[in-house]
C-alpha positions in Angstrom: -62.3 -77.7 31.1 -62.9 -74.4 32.6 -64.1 -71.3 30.2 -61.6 -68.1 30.1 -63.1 -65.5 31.6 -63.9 -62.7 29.6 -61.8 -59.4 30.8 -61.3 -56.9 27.6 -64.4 -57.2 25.2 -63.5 -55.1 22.2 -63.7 -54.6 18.4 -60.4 -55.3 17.3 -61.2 -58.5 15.1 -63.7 -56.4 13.7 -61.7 -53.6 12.7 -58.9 -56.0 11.5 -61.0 -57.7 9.4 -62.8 -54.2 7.9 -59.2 -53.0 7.0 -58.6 -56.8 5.3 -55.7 -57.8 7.5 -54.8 -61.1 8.6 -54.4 -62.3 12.1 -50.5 -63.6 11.4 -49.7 -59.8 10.0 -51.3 -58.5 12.7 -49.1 -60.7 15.3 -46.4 -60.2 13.5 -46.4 -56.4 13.2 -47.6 -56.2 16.6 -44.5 -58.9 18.0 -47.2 -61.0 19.9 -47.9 -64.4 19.2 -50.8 -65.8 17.2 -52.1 -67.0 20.1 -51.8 -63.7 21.9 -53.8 -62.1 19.7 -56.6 -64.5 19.3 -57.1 -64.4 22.8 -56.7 -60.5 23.2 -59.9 -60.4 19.9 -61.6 -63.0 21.8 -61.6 -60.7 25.0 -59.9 -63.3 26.9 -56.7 -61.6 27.4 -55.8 -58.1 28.5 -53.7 -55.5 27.1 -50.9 -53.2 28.5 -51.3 -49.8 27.4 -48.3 -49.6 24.8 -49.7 -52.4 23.4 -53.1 -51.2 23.2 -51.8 -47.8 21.6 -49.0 -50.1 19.3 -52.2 -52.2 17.7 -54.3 -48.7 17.2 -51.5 -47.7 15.2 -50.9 -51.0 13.6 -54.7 -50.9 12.1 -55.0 -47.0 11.6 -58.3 -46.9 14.2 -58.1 -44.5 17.2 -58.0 -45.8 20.7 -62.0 -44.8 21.4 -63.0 -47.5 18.7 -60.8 -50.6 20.1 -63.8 -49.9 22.7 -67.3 -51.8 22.6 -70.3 -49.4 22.5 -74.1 -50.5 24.0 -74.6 -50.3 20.3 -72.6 -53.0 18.6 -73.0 -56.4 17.9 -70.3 -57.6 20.1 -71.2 -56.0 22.9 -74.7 -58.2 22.7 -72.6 -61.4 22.1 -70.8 -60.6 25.4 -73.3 -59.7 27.4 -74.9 -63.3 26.4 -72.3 -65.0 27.4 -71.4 -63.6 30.6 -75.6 -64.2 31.7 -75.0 -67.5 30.5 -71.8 -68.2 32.6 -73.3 -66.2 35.6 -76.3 -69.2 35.5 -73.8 -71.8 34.8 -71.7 -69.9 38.0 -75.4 -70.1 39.7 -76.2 -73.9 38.8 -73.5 -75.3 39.8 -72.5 -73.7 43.1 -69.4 -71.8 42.2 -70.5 -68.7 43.6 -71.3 -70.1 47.2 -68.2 -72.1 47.3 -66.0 -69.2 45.9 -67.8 -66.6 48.7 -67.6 -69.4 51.5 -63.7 -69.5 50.1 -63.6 -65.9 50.8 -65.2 -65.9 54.4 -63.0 -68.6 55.2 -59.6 -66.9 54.1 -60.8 -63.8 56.0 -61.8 -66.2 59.2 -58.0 -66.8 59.2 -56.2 -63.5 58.8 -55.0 -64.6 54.9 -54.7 -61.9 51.6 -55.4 -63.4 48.5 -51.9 -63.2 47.6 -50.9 -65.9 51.0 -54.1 -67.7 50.4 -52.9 -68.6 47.0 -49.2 -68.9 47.4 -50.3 -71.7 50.3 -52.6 -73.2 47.8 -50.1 -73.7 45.2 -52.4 -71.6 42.8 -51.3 -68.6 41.1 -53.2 -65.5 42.1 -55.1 -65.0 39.0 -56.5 -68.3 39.8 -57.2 -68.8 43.2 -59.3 -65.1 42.5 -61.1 -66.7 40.3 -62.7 -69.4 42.2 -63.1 -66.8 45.2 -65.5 -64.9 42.6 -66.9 -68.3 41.3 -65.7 -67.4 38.0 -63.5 -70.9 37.6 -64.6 -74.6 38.9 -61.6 -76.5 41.0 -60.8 -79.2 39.8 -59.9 -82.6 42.0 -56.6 -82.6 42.4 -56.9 -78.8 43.7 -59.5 -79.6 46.4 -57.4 -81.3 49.1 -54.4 -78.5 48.7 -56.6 -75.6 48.6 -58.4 -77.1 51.7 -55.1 -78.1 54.2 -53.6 -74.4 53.0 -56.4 -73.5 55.5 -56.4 -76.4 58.0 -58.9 -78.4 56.6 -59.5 -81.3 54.9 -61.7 -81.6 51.5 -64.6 -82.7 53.5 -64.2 -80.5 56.1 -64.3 -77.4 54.1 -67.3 -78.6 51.9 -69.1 -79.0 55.1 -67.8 -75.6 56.5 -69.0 -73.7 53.5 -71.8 -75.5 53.9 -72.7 -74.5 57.6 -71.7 -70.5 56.5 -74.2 -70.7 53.6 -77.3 -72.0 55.5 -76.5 -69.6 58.7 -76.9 -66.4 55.5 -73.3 -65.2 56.4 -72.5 -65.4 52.5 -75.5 -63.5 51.6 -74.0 -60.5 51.8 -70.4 -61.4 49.4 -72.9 -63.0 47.0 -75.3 -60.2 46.5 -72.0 -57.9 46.6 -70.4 -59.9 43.6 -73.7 -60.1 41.4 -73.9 -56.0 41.8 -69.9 -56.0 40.5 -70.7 -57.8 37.6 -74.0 -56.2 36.8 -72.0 -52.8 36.7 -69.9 -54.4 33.8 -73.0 -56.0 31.9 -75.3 -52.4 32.7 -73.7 -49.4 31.3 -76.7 -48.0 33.3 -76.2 -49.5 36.7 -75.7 -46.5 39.2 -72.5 -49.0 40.3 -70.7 -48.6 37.2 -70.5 -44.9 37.1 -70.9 -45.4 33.1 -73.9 -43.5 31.2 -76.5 -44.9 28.9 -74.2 -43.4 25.7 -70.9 -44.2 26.8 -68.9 -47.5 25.8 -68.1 -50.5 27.5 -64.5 -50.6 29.0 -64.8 -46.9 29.5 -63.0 -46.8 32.8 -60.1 -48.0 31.2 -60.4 -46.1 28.1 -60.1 -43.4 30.9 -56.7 -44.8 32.5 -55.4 -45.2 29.4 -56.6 -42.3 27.8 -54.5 -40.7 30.7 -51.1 -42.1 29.8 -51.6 -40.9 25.5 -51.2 -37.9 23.8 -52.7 -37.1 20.7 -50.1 -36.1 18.1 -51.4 -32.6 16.2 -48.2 -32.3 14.0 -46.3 -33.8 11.3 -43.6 -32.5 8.9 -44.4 -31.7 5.5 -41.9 -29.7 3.4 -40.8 -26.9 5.1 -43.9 -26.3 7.6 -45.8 -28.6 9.6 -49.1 -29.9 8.6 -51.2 -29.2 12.2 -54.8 -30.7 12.8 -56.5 -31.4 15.7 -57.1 -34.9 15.7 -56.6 -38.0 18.2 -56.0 -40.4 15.8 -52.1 -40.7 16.3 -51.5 -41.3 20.6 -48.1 -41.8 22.2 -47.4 -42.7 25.7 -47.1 -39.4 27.7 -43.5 -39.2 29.3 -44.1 -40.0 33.1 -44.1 -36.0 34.5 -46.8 -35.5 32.0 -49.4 -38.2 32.4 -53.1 -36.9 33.8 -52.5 -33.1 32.6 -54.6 -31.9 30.2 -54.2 -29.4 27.3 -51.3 -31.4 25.9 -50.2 -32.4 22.6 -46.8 -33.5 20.6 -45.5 -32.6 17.5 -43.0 -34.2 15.2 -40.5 -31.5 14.5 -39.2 -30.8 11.1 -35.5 -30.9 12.2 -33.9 -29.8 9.3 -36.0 -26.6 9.2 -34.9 -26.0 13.0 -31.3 -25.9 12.2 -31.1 -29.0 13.8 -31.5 -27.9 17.7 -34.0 -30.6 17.9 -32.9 -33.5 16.8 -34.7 -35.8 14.5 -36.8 -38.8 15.5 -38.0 -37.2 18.6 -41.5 -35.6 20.0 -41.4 -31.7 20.8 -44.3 -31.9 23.9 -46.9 -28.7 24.5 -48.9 -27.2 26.7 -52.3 -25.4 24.7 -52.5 -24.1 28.4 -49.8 -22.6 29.2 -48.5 -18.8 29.0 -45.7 -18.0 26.6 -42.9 -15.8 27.4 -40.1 -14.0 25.5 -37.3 -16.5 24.8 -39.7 -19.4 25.3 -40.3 -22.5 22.7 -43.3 -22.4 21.0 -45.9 -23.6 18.2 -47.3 -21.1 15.7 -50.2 -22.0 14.4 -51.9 -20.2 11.7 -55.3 -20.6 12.6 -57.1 -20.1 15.9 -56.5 -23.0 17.9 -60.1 -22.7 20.1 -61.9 -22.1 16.7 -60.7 -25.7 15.0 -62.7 -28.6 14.4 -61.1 -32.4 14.3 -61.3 -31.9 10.6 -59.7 -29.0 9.5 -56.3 -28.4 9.0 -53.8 -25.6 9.7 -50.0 -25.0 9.0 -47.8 -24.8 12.1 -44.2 -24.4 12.8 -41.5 -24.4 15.8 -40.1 -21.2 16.6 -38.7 -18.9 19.5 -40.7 -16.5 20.5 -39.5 -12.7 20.5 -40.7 -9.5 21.0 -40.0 -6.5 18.5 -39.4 -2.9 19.1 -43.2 -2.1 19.8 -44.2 -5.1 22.2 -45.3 -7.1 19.9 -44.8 -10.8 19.8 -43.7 -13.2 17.0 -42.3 -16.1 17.0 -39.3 -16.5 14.9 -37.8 -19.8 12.7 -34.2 -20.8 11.2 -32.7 -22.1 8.4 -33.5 -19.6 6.4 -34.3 -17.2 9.2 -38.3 -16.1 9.0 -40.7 -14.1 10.7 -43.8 -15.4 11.9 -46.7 -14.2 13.2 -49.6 -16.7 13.9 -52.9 -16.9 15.1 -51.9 -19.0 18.1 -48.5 -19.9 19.9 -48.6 -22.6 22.2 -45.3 -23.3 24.5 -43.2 -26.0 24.1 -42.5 -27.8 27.4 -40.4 -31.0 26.6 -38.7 -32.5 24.2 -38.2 -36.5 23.9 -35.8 -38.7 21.5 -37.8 -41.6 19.8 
């Protein structure tokens, strides 16, 4: 039977198992299978972004440590094994059969996508054997051959004749670099430096689609610190900018205008005007450190007699003047 490829090496079973949680609460709180989530620890199985942010939550770790470092024990364990399936791939011939595949779909004007649909393969598959990541089995030689006008033999022999002319030279060299990027965080391919993680390109993409939540209620202010490790998916106009955050309002203290269970949305970059909504903070924003801690509330921002700013609150009406206001730029029901 054919190994599953490694695809998302991470530390979840690790973390899971240092917070003393089971696998089964973990699926369950998660609403994935037990299955699911063996494969996603075992790297074999990727995840979406919601879910991803949904199992950060799940074991109170932030989205940065879900990530192998060059470091960590797992991150030796997987390199092993991928060298050992790369000479495995090497032995047995799967990566000059999966690049003479590839030479042969382009000979006849195929994507992957028709070249897999004709071969009765799904595409995950059929890309699989082009990168000589998966053996074929038997009973896929003969329909993965006619998809292309040839029989079995025929295509043995043509891979074959493609090989010992060194027209595959070129894709195999070209796949052996795209993997060494992944195994070398060093590799001027992988555009990843000696210190950072593995997976850091798509700690990046996701990374682009969170926001770190800075606020939470408690009593009649808003405990504010400068932390990532609460994330939420960044409504759609939002993703990629940078300077945001989100708050959970205290909606009672608000005079209900917001309503409750939603995320109040702000821009650290943004100018504040006169009439705008805004976050007072009582400490200088720039000046914080992931540790400390500051009180923050929602207000409107006004301007008294002299000029002078403040940003004012509701229910019982209150005068505030912060350190920092930041504005408020959308607000989102849970």
């Amino acid at each position: 039977m054919a190994q599953e490829e490694i695809i998302f090496p991470n530390n979840i079973r690790n973390i899971r198992l240092a917070s003393g949680m089971k696998m089964t609460a973990l699926a369950r709180q998660a609403n994935l299978s037990l299955s699911a989530v063996s494969k996603i620890e075992k790297g074999v199985r990727r995840l979406n972004q919601k879910q991803l942010l949904n199992i950060c939550n799940i074991l109170g770790c932030k989205l940065s440590d879900i990530f192998i470092k060059e470091s960590d024990d797992v991150a030796n364990q997987w390199q092993t094994e991928i060298k050992r399936r790369l000479n495995d791939n090497e032995d047995s011939g799967l990566k000059i059969f999966g690049s003479g595949l590839r030479k042969v779909r382009q000979q006849a004007g195929k994507t992957i996508a028709q070249a897999a649909k004709d071969a009765g393969m799904t595409l995950s598959v059929y890309h699989k054997i082009e990168v000589g990541q998966r053996e074929i089995y038997q009973n896929e030689i003969e329909p993965l051959a006619n998809s292309f006008g040839y029989t079995a033999e025929a295509l043995f022999d043509k891979i074959a004749e493609l090989y010992n002319s060194g027209e595959l030279n070129k894709q195999i060299n070209k796949v052996t670099e795209r993997v060494k990027s992944v195994l070398i965080p060093s590799n001027p391919m992988s555009g990843i430096d000696h210190s950072s993680f593995y997976g850091a390109k798509l700690y990046d993409s996701a990374r682009k689609k969170l926001i770190p939540v800075f606020a939470t209620p408690n009593g009649k202010a808003l405990t504010f610190k400068k932390s990532d490790e609460t994330m939420i998916v960044a409504p759609v106009p939002l993703e990629g900018r940078s300077g945001l955050y989100a708050v959970i309002p205290n909606s009672k203290r608000l005079g209900g205008f917001i309503p409750e269970k939603s995320y109040v949305f702000v821009d650290s970059q943004a100018n504040v005007s006169v009439g705008d909504l805004a976050v007072c903070i009582d400490t200088d924003f720039d000046a914080m450190n992931a540790d400390d801690t500051a009180t923050a509330q929602i207000v409107v921002v006004r301007q008294d007699s002299k000029g002078k700013t403040y940003g004012q609150i509701v229910s019982p009406e209150e005068k505030l003047i912060g350190k920092t206001m930041h504005k408020v730029i959308m607000i989102v029901m849970e």
